[in-house]
N, C-alpha and C positions, 0 to 999 in steps of 0.2 A: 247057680243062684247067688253066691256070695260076690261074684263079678257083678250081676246085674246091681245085688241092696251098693255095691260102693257105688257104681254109677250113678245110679240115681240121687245117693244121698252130696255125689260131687257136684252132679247138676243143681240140687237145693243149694247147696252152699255160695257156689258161685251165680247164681241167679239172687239168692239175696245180696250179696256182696254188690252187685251193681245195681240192685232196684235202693239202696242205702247212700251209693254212691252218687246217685242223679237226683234223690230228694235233696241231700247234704247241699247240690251245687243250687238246686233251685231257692234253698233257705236262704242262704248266703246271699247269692244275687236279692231277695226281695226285701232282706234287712238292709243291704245297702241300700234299696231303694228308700227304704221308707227314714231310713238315716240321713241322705240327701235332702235339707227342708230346702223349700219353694224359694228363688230368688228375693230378698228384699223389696222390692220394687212389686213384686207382685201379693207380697204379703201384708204390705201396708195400703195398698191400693189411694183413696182419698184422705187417709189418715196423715202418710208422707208430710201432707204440705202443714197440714194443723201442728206436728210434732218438729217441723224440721226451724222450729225457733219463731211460728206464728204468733205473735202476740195478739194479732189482732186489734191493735191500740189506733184510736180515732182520734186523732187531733190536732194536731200541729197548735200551737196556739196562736190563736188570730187570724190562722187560715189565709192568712193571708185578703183574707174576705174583706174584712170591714172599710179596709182603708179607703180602698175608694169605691166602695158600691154605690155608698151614700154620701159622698160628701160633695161640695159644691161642684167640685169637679164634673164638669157637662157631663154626667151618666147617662148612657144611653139606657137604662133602666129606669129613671122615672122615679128619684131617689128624692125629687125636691127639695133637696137642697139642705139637708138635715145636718151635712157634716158627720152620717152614723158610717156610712159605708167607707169613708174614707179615712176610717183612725185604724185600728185593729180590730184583734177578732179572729185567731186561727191565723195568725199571719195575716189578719187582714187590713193592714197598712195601721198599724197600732196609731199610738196617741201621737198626738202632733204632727199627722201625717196630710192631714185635711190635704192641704194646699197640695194633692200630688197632681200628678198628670190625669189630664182629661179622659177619663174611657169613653174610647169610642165604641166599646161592645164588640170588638172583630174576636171573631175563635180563630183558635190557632190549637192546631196536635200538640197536647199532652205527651211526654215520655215520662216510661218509669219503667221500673227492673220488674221481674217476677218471680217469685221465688217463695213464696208463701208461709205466711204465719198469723199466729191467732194466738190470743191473748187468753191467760187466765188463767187461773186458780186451781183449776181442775173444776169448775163451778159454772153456774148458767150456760149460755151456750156455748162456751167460746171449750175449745178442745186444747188438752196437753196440761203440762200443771204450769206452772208460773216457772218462765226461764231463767235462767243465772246469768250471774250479771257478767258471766263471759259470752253469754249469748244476747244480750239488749245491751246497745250502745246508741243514745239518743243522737244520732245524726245520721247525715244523707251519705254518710260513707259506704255506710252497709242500711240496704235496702229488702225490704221482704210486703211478699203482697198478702196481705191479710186474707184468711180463706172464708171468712164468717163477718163478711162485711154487712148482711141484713142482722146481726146481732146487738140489741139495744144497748151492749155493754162493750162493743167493738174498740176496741183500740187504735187510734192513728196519731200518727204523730212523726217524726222527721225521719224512725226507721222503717215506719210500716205505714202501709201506703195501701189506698181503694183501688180496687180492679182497675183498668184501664178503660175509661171511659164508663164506670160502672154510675147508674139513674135507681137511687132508693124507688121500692116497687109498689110504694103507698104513701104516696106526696097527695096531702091535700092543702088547705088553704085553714089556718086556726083562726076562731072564733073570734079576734081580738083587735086593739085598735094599732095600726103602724104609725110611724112617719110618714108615710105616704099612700096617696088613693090607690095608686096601678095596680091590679091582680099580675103581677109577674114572679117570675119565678124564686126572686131572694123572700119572698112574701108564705114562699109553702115550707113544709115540716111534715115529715111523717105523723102518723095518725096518729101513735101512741105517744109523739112527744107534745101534738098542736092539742092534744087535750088535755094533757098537763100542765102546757102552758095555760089555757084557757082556768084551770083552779088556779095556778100559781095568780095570774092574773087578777080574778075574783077577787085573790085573798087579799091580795096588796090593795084593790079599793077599798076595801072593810077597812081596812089598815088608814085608810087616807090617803095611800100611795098611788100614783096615776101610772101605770107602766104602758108601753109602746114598741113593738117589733121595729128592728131600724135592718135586721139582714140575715136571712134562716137560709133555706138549701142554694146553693151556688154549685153549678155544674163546672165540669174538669175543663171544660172549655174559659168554661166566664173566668176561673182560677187562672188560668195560665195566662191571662189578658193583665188582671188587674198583677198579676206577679212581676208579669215582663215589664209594665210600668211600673211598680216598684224599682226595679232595678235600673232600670233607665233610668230612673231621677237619684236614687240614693247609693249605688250599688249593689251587689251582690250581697256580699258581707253585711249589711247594713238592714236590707233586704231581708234576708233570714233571721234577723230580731224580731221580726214585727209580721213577716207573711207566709205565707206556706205555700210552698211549689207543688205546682199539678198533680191528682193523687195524693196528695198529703193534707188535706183542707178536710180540718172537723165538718165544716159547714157542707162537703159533699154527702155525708152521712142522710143531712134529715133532720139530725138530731139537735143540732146547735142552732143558735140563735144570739144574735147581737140584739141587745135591750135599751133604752133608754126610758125617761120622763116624756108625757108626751107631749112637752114643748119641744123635746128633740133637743133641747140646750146640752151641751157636751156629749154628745151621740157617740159612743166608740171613743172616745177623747179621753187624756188623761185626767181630763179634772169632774167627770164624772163620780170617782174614785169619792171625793167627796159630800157627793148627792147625797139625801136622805131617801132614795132608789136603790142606790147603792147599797145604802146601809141596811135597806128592806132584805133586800137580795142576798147578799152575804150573813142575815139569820134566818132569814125562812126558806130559801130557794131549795135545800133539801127535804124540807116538807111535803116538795110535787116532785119528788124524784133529780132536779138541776142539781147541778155541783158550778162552781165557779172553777172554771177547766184551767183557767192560767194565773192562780196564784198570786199574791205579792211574797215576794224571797225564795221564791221557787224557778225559778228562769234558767236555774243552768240544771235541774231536772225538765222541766216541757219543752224548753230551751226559745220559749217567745217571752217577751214582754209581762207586766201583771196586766191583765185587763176585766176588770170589775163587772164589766158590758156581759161578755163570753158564759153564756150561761150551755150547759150539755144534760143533755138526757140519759140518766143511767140505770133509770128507777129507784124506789125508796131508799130499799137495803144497803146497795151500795152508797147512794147519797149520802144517807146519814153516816155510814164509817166513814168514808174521805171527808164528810166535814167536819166531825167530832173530831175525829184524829189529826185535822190538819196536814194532811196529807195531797198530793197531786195522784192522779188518775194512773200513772207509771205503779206511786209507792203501794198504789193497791192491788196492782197484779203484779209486787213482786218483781218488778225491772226498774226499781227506782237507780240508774248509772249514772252519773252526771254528762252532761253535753261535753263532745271534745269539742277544744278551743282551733 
């Protein structure tokens, strides 16, 4: 009997020993599993491109737009002759640019980098908080493509750039009087800015002031038209003052618009600057949500030209702090870096 009880009691012992042994390996293996977290790439998913230094910032200043959309220059858009399209405006062939080269309207491929980023505070729609200014450097050195380009508070401008070939997805036509008859395309505006301008507008007749669209959305095509003649007439260098290269054009947004009196007298032109339009614009334009997008003494932050014209839709909240504070569109998400020379 006492042979059988050690037997058996050897069999228990050694049967526990390995049913102890095979749990211990399977713990181990499942803790490293669960210790192994997911690749990056698969943990940020759509996040990646919002957090990897998106600012999401709209605007180039002048867009390079204005200079010759409108100005005398044979537009083949239907500009009649305002001289609006052809000053600035998001790089839009700023002041004194009237006299540029002829657009002939031909599109040509836009290039631009990809790499993604969005602008902000951590606030409205744009994702990430506001970057450091070792990550925003206002120029075309370093390039990122905004991930939240339908966001009314989108960021563009020389580092951050609209999708490639990207068409805002509610362009209509505002309420209001232009520089010219033609229903074309500098004439539309997203909806939620063409009815802002439609108050902005209102107000300014109560006021006595006569305002006038002179150059609203401009596709990545028409951009790279009026840019390349930029640069054909005045250079590169020279170029980048005043216009904003394909992808970088506030006016692809929707949300920008070039303004004038509607005699169209100094449309986009520096001497605008002195209108009593001007001087409308620059105290009430924040009232309907506009900010004056390119400053005077702010050029080597937006890094274009002052243009008076450049009105941007940001809504109220924001309007009223960039203009109480005196501030540009950068200094309000936090990337205010100066332009490398």
């Amino acid at each position: 009997m006492r042979k059988w009880a050690t037997l058996i009691v050897a069999v228990i012992i050694v049967g526990g020993a390995l049913i102890y042994f095979a749990n211990s390996r399977g713990t181990a293996k499942d803790e490293a599993t669960v210790q192994n977290p997911p690749a990056l790439a698969q943990q940020g998913g759509g996040d990646q491109s919002d957090n990897g230094g998106t600012v999401d910032p709209e605007g180039t200043s002048g867009d390079g737009d204005t200079a010759s959309d409108n100005g005398s220059t044979s537009d083949t858009e239907g500009t009649s002759g305002t001289g609006s399209d052809a000053t600035g405006g998001d790089g839009d062939g700023t002041t004194g640019q009237n006299a540029g080269q002829p657009d002939d309207g031909k599109d040509s491929a836009a290039t631009g980098g990809n790499s993604g980023q969005d602008t902000g505070k951590g606030t409205d729609e744009q994702t990430g908080g506001a970057p450091s200014s070792s990550d925003f450097v206002n120029t075309y050195d370093v390039e990122h493509v905004v991930s939240n380009p339908t966001s009314d508070t989108v960021l563009v401008n020389k580092t951050y750039r609209l999708p490639e070939g990207y068409v805002p997805p509610d362009l209509v036509y505002p309420d209001v009087p232009f520089t010219f008859s033609e229903k074309i395309d500098k004439r539309k505006m997203r909806k939620v800015a063409a009815d802002a301008l439609k108050e902005l507008f209102d107000a300014a007749k109560q006021d006595g002031v006569y305002l006038a669209g002179v150059s609203g959305y401009r596709s990545e095509s028409r951009q790279t038209t009026l840019y390349n003649n930029y640069v054909d007439r005045d250079g590169v260098k020279a170029a980048d003052t005043y216009s904003a290269r394909p992808g970088h054009s506030e006016h692809q947004t929707g949300l920008t618009i070039d303004v004038s009196g509607t005699d169209g007298k100094c449309a986009a032109e520096s001497c605008f600057a002195g209108t009593k339009e001007a001087k409308w614009l620059a105290d009430h334009a924040y009232e309907y949500g506009f900010i004056i997008r390119y400053p005077e003494g702010k050029e080597s932050i937006t890094g274009y030209k002052y243009e008076p014209w450049h009105i941007r839709y940001v809504g109220k909240d924001i309007a009223e702090d960039v203009t109480k504070k005196d501030i540009t569109l950068e200094q309000y998400f936090g990337s205010a870096v100066p332009v490398s020379r």
